[in-house]
Backbone as JSON Lines, residues from 0, in Angstrom:
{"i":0,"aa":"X","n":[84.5,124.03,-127.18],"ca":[84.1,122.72,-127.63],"c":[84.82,121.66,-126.79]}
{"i":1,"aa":"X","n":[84.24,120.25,-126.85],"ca":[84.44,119.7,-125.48],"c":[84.38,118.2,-126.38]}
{"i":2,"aa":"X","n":[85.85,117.47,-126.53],"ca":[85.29,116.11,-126.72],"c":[85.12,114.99,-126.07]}
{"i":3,"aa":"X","n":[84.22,114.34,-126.03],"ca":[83.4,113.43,-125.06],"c":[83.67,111.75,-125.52]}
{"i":4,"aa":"X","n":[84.02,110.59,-124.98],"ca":[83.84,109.09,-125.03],"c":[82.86,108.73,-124.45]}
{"i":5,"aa":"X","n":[82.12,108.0,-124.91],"ca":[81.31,107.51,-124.23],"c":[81.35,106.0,-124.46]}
{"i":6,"aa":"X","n":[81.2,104.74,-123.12],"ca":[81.23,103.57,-123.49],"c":[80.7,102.76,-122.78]}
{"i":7,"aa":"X","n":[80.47,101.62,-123.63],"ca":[78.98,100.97,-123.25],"c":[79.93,99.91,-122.81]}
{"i":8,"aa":"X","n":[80.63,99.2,-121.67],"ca":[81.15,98.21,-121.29],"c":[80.66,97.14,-121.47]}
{"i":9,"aa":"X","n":[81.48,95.56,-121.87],"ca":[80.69,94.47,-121.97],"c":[82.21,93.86,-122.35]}
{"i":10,"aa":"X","n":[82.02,92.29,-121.83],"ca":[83.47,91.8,-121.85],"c":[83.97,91.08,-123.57]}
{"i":11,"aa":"X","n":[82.71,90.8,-124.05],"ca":[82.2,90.31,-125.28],"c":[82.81,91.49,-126.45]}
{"i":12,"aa":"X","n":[81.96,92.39,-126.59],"ca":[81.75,93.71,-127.25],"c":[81.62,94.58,-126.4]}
{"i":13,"aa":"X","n":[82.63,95.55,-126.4],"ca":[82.29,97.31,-126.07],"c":[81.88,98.45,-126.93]}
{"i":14,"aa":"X","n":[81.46,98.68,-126.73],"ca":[80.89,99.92,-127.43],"c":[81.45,101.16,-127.26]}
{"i":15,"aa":"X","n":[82.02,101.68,-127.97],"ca":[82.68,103.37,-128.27],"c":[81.79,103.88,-128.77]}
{"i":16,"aa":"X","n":[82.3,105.47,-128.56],"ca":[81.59,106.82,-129.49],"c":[82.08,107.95,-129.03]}
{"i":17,"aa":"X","n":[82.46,108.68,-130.39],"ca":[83.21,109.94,-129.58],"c":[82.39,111.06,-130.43]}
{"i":18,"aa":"X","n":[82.08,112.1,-129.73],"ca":[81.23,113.16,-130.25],"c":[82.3,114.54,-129.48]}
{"i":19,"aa":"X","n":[81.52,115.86,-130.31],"ca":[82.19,116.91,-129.63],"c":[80.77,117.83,-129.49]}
{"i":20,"aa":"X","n":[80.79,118.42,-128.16],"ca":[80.03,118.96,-127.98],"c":[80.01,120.77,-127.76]}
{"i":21,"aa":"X","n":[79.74,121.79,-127.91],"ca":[79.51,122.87,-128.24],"c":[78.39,123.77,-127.17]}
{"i":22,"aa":"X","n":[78.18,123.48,-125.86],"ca":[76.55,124.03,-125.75],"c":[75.74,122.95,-125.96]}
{"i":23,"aa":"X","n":[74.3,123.2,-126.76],"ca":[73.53,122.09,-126.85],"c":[74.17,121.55,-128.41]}
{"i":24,"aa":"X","n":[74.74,121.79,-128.74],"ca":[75.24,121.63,-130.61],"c":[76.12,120.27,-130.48]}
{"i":25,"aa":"X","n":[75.94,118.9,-130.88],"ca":[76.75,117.66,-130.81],"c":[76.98,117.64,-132.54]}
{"i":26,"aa":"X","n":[78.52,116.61,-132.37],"ca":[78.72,116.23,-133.97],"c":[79.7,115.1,-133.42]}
{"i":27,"aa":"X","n":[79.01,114.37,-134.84],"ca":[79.62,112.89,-134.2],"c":[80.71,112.66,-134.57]}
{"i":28,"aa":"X","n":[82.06,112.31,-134.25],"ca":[83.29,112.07,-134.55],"c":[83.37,110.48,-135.12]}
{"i":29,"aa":"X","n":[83.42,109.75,-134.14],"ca":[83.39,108.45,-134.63],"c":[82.9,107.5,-133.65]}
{"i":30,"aa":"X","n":[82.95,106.11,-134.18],"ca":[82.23,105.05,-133.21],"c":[82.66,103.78,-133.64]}
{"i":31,"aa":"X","n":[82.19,102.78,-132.68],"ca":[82.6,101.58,-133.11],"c":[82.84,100.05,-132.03]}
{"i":32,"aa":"X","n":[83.25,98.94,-131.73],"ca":[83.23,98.02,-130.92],"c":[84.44,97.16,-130.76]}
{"i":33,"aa":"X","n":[84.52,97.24,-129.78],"ca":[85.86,96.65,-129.39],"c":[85.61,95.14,-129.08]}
{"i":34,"aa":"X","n":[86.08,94.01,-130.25],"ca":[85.74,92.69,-129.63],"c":[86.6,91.83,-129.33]}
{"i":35,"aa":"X","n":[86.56,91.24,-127.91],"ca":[87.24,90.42,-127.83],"c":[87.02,88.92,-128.22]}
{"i":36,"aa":"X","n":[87.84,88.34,-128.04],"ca":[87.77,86.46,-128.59],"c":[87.67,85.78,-127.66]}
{"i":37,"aa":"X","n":[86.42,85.1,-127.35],"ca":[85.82,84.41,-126.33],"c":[85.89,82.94,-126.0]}
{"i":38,"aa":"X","n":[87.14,82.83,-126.85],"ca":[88.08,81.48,-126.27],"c":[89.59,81.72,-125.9]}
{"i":39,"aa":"X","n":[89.52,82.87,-125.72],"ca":[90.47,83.27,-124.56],"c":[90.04,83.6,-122.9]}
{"i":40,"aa":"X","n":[91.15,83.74,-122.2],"ca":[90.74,83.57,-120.91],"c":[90.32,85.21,-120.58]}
{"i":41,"aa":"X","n":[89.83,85.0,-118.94],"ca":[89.3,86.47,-119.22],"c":[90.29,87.63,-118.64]}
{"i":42,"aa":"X","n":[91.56,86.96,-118.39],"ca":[92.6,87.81,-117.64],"c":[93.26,88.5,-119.62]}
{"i":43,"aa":"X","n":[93.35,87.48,-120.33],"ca":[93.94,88.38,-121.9],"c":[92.84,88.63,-122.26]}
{"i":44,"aa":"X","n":[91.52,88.71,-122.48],"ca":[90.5,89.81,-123.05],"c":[90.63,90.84,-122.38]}
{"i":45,"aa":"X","n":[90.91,91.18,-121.05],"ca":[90.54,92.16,-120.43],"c":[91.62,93.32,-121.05]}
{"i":46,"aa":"X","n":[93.13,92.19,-120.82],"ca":[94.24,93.42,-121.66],"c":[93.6,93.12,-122.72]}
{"i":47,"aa":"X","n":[92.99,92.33,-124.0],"ca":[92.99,93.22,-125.22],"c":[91.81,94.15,-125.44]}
{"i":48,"aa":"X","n":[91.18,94.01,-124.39],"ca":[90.28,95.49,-124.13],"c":[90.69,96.82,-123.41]}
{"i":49,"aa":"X","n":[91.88,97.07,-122.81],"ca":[92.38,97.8,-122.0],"c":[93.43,98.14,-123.12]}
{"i":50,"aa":"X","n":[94.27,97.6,-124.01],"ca":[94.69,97.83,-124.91],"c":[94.41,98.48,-125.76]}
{"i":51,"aa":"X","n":[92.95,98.27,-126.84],"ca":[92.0,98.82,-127.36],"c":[92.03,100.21,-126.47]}
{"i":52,"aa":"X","n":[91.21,99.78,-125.63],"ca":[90.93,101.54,-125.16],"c":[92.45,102.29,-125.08]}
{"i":53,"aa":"X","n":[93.18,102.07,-124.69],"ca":[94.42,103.48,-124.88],"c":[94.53,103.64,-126.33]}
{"i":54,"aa":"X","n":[94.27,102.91,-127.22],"ca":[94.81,103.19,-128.68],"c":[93.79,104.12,-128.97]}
{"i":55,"aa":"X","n":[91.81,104.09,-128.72],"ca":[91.33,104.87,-128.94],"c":[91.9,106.24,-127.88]}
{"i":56,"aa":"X","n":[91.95,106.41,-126.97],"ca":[92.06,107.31,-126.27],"c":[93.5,108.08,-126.62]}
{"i":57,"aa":"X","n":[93.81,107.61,-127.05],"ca":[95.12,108.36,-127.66],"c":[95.44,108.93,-129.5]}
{"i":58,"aa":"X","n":[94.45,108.07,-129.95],"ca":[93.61,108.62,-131.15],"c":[93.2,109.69,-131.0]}
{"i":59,"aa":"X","n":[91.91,109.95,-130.44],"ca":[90.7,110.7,-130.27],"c":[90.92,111.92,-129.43]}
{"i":60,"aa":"X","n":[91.72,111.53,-128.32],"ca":[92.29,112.29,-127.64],"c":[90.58,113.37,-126.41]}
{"i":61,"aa":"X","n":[90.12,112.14,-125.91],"ca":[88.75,112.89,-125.61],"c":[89.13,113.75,-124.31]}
{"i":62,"aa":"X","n":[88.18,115.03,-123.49],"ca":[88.63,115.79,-122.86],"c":[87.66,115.05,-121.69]}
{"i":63,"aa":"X","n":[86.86,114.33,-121.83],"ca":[86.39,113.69,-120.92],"c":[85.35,112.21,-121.32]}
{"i":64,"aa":"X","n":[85.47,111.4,-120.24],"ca":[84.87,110.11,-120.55],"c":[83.52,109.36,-119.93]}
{"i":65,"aa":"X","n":[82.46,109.06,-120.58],"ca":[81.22,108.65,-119.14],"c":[80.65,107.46,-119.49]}
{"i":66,"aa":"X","n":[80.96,106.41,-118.85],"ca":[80.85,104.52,-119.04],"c":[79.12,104.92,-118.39]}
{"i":67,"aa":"X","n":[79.01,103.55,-119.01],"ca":[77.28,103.3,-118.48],"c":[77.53,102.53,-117.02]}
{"i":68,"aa":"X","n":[77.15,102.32,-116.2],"ca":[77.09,101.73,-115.36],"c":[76.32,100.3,-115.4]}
{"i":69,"aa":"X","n":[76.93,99.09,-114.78],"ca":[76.58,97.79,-114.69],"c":[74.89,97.5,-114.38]}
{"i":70,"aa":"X","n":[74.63,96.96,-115.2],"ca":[73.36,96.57,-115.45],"c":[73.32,94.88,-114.8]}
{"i":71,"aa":"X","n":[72.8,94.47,-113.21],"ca":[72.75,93.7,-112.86],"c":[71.82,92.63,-113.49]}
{"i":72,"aa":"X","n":[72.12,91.25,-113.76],"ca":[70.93,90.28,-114.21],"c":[70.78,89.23,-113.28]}
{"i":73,"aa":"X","n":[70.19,88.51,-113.47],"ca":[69.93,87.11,-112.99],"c":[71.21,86.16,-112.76]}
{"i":74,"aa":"X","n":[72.4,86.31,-113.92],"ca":[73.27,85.43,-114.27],"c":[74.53,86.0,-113.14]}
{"i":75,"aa":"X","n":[74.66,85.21,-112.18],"ca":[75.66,86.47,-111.63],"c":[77.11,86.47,-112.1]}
{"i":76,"aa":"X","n":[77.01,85.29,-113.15],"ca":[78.36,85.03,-113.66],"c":[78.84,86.04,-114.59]}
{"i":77,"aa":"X","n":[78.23,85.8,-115.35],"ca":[77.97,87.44,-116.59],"c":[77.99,88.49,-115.71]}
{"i":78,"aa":"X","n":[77.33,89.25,-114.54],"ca":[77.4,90.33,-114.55],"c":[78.91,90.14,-113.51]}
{"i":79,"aa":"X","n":[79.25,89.75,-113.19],"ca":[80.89,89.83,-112.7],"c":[81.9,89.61,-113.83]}
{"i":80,"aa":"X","n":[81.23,89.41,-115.05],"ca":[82.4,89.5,-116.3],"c":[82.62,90.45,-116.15]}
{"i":81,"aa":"X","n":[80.53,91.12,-116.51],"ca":[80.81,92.56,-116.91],"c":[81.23,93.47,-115.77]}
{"i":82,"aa":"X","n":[81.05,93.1,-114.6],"ca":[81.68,93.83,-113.75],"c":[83.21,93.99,-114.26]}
{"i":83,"aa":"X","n":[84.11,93.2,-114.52],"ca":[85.66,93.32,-115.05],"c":[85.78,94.48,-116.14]}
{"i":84,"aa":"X","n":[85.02,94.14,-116.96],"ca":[84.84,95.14,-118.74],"c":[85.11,96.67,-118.02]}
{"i":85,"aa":"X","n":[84.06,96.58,-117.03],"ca":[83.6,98.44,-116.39],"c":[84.76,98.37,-115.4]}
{"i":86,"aa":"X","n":[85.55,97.46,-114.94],"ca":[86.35,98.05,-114.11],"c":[87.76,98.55,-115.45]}
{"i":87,"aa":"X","n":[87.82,97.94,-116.41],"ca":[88.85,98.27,-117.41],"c":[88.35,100.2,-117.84]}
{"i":88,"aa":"X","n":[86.74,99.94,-118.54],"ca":[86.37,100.8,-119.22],"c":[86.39,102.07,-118.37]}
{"i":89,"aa":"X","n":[86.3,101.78,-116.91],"ca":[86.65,103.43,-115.84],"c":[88.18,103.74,-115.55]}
{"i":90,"aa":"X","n":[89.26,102.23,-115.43],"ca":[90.3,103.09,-115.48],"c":[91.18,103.41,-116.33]}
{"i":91,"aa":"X","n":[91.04,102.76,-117.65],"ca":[91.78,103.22,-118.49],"c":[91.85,104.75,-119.26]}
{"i":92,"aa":"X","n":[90.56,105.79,-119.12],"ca":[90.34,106.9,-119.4],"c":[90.98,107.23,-117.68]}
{"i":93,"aa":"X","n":[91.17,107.26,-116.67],"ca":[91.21,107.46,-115.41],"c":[92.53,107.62,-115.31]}
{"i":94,"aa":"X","n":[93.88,106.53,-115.78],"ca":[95.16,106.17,-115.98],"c":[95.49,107.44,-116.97]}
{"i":95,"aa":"X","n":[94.91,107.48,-117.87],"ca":[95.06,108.74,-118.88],"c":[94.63,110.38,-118.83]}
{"i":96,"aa":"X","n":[94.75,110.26,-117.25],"ca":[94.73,111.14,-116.75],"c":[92.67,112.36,-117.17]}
{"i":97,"aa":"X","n":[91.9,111.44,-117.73],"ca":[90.87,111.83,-118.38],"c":[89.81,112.21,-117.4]}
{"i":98,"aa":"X","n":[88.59,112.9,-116.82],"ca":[87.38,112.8,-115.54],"c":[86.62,111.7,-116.52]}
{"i":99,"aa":"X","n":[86.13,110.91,-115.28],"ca":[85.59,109.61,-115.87],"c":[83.77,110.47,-115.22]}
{"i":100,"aa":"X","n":[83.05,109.99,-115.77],"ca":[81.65,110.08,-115.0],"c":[80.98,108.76,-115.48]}
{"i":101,"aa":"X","n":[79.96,108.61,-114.71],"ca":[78.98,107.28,-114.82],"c":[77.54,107.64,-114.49]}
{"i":102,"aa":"X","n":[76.68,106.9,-115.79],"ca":[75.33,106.88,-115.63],"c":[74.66,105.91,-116.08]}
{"i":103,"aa":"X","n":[73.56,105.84,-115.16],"ca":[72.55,104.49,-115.23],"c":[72.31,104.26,-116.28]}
{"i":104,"aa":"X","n":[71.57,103.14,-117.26],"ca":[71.0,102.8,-118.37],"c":[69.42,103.82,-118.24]}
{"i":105,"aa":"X","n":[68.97,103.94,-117.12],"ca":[67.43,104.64,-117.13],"c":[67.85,106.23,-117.61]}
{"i":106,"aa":"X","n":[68.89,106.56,-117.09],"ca":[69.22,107.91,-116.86],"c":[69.46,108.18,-118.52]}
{"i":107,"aa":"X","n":[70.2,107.21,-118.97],"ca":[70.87,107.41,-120.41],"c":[69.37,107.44,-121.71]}
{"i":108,"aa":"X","n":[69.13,106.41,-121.51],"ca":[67.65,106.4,-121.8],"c":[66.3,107.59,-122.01]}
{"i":109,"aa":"X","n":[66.59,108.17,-120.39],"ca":[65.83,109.91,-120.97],"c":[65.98,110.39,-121.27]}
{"i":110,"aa":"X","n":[67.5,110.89,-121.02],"ca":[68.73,111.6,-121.81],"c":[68.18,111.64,-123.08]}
{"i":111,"aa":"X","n":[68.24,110.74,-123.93],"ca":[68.21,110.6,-124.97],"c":[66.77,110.44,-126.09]}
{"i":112,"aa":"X","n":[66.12,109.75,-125.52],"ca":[65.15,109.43,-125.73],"c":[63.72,109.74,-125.1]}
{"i":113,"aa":"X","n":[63.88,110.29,-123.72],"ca":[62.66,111.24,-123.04],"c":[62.04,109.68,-122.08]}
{"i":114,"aa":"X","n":[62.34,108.69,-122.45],"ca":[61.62,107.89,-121.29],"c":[63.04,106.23,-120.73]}
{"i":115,"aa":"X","n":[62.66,106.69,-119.5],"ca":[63.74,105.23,-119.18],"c":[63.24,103.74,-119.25]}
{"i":116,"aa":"X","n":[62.54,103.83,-119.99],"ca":[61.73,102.63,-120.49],"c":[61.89,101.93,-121.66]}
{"i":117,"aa":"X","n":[62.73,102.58,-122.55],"ca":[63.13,102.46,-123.99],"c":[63.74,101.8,-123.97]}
{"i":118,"aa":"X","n":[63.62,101.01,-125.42],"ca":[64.09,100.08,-126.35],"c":[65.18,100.32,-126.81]}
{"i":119,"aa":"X","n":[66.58,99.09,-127.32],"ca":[67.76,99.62,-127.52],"c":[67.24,99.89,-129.15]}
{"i":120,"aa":"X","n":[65.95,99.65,-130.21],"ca":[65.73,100.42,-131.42],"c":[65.51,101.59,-130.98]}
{"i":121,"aa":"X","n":[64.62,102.14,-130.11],"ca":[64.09,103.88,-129.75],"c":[65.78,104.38,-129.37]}
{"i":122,"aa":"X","n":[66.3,104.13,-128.8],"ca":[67.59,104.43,-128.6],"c":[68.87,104.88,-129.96]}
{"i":123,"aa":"X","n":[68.69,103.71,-130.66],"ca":[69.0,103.67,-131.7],"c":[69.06,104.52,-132.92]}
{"i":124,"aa":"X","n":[67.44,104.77,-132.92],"ca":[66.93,105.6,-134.04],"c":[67.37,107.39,-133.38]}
{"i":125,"aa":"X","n":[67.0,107.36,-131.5],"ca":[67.37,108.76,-131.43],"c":[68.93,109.53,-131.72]}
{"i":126,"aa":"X","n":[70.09,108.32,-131.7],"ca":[71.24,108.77,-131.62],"c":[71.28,108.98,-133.09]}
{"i":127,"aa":"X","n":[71.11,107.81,-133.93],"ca":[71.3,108.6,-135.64],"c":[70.53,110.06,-135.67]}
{"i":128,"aa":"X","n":[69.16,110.41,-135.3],"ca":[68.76,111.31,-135.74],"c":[69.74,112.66,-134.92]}
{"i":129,"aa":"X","n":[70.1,112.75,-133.79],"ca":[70.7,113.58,-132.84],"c":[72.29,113.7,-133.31]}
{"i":130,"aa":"X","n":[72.5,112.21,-134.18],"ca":[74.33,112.62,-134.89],"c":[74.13,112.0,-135.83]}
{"i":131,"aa":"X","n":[73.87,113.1,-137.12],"ca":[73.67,112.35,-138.42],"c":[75.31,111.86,-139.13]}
{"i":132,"aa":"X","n":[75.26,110.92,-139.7],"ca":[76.4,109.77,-140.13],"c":[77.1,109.33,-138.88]}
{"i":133,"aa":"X","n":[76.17,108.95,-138.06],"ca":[77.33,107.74,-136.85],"c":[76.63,107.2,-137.58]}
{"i":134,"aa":"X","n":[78.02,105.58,-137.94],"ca":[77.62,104.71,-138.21],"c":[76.93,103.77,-137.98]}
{"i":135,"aa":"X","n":[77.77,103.73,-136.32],"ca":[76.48,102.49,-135.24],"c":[76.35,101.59,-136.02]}
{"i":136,"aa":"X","n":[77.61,100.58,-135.83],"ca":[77.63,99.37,-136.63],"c":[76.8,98.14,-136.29]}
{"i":137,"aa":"X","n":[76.84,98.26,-134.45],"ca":[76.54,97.67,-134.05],"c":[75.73,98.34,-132.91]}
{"i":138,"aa":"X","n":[74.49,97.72,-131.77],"ca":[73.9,98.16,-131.19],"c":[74.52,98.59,-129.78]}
{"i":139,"aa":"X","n":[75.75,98.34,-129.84],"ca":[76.76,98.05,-128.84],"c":[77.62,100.18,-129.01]}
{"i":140,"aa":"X","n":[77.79,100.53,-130.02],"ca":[78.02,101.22,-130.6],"c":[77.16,102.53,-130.64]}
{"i":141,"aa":"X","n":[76.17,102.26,-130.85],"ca":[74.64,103.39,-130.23],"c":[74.44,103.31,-129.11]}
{"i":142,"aa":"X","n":[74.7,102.46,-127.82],"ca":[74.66,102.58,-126.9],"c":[75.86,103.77,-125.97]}
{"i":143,"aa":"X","n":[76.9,103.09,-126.48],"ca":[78.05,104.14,-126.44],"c":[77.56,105.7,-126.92]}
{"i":144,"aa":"X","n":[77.26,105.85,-127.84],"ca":[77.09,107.06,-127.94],"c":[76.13,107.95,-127.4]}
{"i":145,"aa":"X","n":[74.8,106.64,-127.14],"ca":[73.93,107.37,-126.2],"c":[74.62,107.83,-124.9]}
{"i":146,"aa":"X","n":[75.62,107.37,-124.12],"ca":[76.03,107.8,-123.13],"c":[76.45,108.91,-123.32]}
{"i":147,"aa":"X","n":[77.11,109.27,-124.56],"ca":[78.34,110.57,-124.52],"c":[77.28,111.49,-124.52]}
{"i":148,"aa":"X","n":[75.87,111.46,-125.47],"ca":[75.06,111.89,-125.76],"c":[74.37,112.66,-124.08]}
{"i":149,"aa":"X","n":[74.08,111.49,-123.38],"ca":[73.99,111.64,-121.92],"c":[74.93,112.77,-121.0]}
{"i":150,"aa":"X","n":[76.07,112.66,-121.34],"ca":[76.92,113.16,-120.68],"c":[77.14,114.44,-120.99]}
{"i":151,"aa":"X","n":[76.6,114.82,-122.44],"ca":[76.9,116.18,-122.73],"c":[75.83,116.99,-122.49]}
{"i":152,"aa":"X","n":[74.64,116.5,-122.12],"ca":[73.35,116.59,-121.73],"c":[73.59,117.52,-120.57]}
{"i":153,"aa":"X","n":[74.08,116.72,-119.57],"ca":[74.26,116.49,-118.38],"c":[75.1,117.68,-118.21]}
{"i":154,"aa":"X","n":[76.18,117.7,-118.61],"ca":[77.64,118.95,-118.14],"c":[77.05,120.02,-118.98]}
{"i":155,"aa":"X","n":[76.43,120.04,-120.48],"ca":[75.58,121.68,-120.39],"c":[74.77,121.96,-119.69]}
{"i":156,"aa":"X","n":[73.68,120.96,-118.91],"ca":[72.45,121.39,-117.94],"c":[73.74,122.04,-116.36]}
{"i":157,"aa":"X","n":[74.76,121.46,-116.15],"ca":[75.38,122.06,-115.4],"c":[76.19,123.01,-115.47]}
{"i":158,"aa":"X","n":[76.03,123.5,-116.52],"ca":[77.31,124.79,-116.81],"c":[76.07,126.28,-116.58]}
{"i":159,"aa":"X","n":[74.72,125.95,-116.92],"ca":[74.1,126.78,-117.12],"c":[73.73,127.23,-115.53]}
{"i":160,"aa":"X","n":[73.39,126.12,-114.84],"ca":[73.18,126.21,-113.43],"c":[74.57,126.83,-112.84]}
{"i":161,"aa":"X","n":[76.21,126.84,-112.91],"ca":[76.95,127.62,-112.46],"c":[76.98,128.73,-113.03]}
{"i":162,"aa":"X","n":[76.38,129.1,-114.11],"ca":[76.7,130.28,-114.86],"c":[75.64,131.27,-113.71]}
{"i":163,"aa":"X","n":[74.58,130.82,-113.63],"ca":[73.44,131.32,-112.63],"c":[73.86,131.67,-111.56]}
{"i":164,"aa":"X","n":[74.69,131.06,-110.47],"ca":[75.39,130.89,-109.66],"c":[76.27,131.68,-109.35]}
């Protein structure tokens, strides 16, 4: 058994989720959002998000970690926040000596849901049904877990291919 973080970076709200995975067999451990206060500057959100994450990571104690990757917009101001969030959310599992992996929003999306076209509700509804009692307080929170969800996807489709091997 293998426990997994998964996190949805954002300088605002992050998104956690920790699941353990088995083969194809997931169970959801816990979840939840890390918020910072957005009348602070963005050099102390970043520590009280980098903060946050070692307290989970030393909680949870995960055996490996897989951030979503930056979702570019229009605003280039925002996405160089969020560029900061994902540079916290890769090295603080990284510092903790943890394998970090990263995947697209499309990728996470089939993963989970069978099309990279989906809605953060289709998303939503697949992670409750795939880990019954995550709370997923917030949508920030199902996103996170869709990743771990992703990631465990991902390292059983590759264990089976070395087992072949």
């Amino acid at each position: 058994m293998v426990r997994l973080l998964g996190l949805d970076p954002g300088l605002r709200f992050t998104g956690w989720g920790v699941l353990e995975a088995e083969g194809n067999r997931l169970r959801h451990v816990a979840d939840g959002v890390i918020a910072t206060n957005g009348e602070e500057s963005v050099p102390l959100r970043l520590k009280a998000l980098d903060d946050a994450l070692a307290e989970l990571l030393a909680r949870y104690v995960p055996d490996e970690a897989a951030v979503e990757e930056t979702y570019v917009n229009r605003n280039a101001t925002a996405t160089l926040k969020l560029g900061y969030a994902r540079g916290v959310a890769l090295l603080a599992p990284a510092r903790a000596g943890i394998p970090v992996f990263e995947y697209g929003a499309k990728t996470v999306k089939m993963a989970v849901v069978g099309t990279g076209a989906a809605d953060k509700d289709q998303v939503g509804q697949m992670v409750r049904r795939l880990l019954p009692g995550a709370a997923q307080k917030r949508a920030d929170a199902a996103d996170a877990l869709a990743v771990a969800i992703c990631h465990a996807h991902h390292r059983s489709t590759a264990s089976v291919w070395q087992a072949r091997a």
